[in-house]
N, C-alpha and C positions, 0 to 999 in steps of 0.2 A: 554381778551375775557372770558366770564362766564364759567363755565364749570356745574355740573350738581349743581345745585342749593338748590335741596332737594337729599337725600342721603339716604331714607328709602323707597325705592316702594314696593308697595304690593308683598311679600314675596310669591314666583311661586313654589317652587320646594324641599319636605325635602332632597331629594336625589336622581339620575338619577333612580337607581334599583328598589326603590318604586315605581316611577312615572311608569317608563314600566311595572310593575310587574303587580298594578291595570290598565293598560290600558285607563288611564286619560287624553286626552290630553288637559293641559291648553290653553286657545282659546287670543289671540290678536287681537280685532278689529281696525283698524286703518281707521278716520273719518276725514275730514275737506273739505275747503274750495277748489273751485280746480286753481290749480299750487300752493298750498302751501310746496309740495312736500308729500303728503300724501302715492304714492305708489312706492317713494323713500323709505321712512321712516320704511315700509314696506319691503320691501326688504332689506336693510339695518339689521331688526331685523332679519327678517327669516337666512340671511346668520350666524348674528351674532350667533343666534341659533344654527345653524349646525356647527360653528366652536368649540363651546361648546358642540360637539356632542351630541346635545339632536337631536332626528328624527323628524324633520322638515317638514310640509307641509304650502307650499305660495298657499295661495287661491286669485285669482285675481273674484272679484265679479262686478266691475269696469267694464263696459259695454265699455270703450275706452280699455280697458287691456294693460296697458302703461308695462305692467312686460317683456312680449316677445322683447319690445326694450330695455329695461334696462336689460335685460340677454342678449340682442342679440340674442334670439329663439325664433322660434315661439314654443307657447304652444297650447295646445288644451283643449277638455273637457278629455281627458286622461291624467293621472297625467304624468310628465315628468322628469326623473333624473336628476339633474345636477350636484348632489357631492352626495359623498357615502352617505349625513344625510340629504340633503336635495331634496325635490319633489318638483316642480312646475304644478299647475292646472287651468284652465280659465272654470268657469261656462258660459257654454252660456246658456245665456236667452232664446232664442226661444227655444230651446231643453226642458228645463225648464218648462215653460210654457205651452206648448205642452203636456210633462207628465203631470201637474195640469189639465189641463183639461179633459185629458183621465182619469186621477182618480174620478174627479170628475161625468163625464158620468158611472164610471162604479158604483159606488157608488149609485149615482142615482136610475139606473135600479135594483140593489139589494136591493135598499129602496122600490122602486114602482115597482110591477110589472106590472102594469097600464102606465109607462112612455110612451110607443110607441105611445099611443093614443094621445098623446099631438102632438108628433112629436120634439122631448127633442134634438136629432142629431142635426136639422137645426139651432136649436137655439147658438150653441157653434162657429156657424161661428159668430155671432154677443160677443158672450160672449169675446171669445178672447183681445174684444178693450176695457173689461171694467173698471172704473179705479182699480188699487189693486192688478190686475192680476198680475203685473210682482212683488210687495212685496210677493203673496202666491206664488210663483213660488219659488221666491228665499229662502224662507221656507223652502220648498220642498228637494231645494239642498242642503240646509245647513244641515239638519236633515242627508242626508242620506251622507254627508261627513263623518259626527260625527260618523254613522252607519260604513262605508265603513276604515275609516282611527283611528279604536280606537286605532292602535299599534303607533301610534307617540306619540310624548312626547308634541308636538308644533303645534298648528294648528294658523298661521297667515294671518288674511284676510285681503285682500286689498277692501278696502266696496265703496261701489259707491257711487257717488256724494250727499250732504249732505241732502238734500232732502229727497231722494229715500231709505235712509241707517236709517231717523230719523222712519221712514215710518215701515223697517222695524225692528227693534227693538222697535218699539213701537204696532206692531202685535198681539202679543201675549195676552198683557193684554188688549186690545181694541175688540178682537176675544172673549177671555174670557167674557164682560160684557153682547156682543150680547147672547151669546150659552147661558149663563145662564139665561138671560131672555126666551130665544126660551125653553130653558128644563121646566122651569116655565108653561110656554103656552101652552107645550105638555100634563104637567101633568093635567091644568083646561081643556083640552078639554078632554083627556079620565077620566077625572074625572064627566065632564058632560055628557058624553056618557055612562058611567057609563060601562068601559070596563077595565075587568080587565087585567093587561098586565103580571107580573111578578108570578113566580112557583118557590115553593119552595120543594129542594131534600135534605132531611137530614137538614143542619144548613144552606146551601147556598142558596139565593135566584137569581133568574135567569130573566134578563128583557128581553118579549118576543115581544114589540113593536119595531119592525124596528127602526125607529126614534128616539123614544127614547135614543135609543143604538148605533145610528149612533151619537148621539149631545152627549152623553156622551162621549163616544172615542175620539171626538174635544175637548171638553173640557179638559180630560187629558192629548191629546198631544198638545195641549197650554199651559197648565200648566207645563209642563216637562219646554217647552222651556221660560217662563218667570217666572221659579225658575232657568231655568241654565243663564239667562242673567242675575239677580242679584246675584249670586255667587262668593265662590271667584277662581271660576275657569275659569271665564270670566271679559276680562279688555278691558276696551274702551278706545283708545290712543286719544286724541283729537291733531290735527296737527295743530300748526298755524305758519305764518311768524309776524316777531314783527313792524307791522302795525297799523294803529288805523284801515283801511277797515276787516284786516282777523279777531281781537283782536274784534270787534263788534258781527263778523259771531259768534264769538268763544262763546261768553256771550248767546247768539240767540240758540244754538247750547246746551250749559249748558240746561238752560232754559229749553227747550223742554226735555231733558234726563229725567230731575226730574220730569215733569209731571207725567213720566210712573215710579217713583222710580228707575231709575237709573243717574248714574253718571259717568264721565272720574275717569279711574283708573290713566293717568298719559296724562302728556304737553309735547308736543312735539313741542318746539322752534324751528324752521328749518329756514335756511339760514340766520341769523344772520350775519352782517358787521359789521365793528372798527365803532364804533362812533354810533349804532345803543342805541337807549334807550328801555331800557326790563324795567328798574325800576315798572313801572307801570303795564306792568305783570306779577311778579315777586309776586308784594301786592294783586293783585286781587285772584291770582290762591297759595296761600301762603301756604296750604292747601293739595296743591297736589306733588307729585315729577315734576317735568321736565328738561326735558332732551334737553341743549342748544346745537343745531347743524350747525356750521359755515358754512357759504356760501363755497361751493367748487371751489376751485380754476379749475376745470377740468371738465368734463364730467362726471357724474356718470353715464356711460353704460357699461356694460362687469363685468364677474366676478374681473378682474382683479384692473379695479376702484374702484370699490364698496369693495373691501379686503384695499386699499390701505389709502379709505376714514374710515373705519375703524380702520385700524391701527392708522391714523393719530388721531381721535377722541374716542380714545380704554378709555379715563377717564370718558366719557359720559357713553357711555355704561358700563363699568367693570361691576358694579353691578346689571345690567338690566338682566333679566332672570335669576337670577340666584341663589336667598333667598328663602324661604320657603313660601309654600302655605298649606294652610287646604283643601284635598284634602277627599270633599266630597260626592260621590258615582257617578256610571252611572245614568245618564239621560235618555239613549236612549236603 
């Protein structure tokens, strides 16, 4: 049976004491198809992570949050201990959500002070269903993970179904093209109003258009967030089982990454049988590391399985997490 195929993955880490020193934590997304075992694979890493005692948070973003059965706990939106290195956390969406749109009412009303007159309130009970909402949501919580959890060494997210996860990772630069046209549009109208917005004290200049200032502060935290998705401080794991239906998703999946300039950091082969043919993803993906993970003979739920599936599959992993990354500044 294959064991890891490529043997050079993106280099994560020059040394535990740097990594905690600057407060970096390198991020794991992990993507695919669902039951290809994607928040196995996840879990899997995050454990493997804390036994490497790097400080570990499993972010379950995964709206079925399969993690509370494969620990056997229930988690919550409060992160939850399970071993000295590692936390576990479940973003709920509505919670989520709910803050986006109080952000954005409050926002509003310090842009217009005029909003009431519309009647701006009523309208959020319709905004809630509209589409997008749950990718800026889930925005929302990632930024303020990254904010909240900068003393881990590991932030590993278990991402929701492929869809919703292409959606959002592809946010940021899609956000960026609107705001920058909207910044455009703000400027020909106070340019045609002939209304000057900006005061300058000393060398600084100061923009005094609401608006304006509200689309700019978008703009740069979009930008934070799709300079830290092509970085090498963020790796997209793509999960597949060695099928022609997931091995299709998986191409589909590629595909759309590069749209937005991004790409899988590494392959994650799961559940693999004797007699199983990889050959032909093996040549396609030749390019990338992957990481061949045999069908378990057992259950993988409980710390105790998941140590033992580990142990068993210790020559896949060995080298994962564990080589050197260019650890280039805070984002957030």
């Amino acid at each position: 049976m294959p064991e890891n195929i490529k043997n050079d993955p993106k280099k994560e880490f020059s040394d535990k004491s740097r990594c905690s020193a600057e407060k970096i934590p390198v991020i794991h997304m992990f993507i695919g198809k669902g039951g290809v075992g994607k928040s196995t694979s996840s879990a899997l890493t995050a454990l493997h992570g804390a036994r490497q005692k790097y400080k570990t948070l499993l972010v379950s973003m995964d709206p079925a949050h399969n993690q509370s059965d494969i620990f056997e706990t229930q988690f919550s939106h409060k992160s939850t201990r399970i071993l000295e290195t590692l936390d576990i956390i479940e973003v709920n969406e509505k919670i989520w959500e709910k803050k986006y749109l109080q952000q954005t009412l409050k926002h509003l009303q310090e842009t217009y002070n005029y909003q009431s007159a519309f009647g701006m309130q009523g309208y959020f009970k319709v905004l809630r269903h509209s589409p997008g909402i749950e990718e800026f949501a889930l925005t929302l919580a990632f930024s303020n993970i990254l904010k909240t959890f900068k003393d881990k060494d590991l932030l590993i997210f278990d991402m929701p179904p492929t869809a919703q996860s292409l959606r959002f990772l592809s946010l940021p630069s899609i956000t960026r093209i609107w705001l920058k046209e909207l910044i455009q549009l703000r400027k020909a109208i106070l340019k045609k109003k002939e209304i000057i917005t900006k005061i300058k004290i000393g060398t600084k200049e100061f923009e005094q258009d609401r608006i304006s200032s509200r689309l700019g502060e978008m703009n740069g935290m979009y930008q934070q967030l799709e300079t830290l998705f092509g970085s090498n401080d963020m790796h997209i794991n793509l999960v597949m089982n060695p099928d022609r239906l997931a091995f299709s998703e998986s191409l589909r999946t590629v595909e759309k990454l590069g749209a937005v300039n991004l790409a899988p950091s590494h392959i994650f082969l799961n559940k693999i049988q004797a007699g199983d043919d990889i050959g032909y993803i093996q040549q396609t993906f030749d390019t990338k590391p992957i990481l061949c993970l045999n069908m378990s003979r057992y259950p993988l739920t409980g710390i105790d399985a998941l140590s033992s599936c580990l142990n068993e599959q210790h020559v896949v992993f060995s080298d994962f997490l564990t080589k050197d990354v260019s650890l280039s500044g805070n984002y957030f």
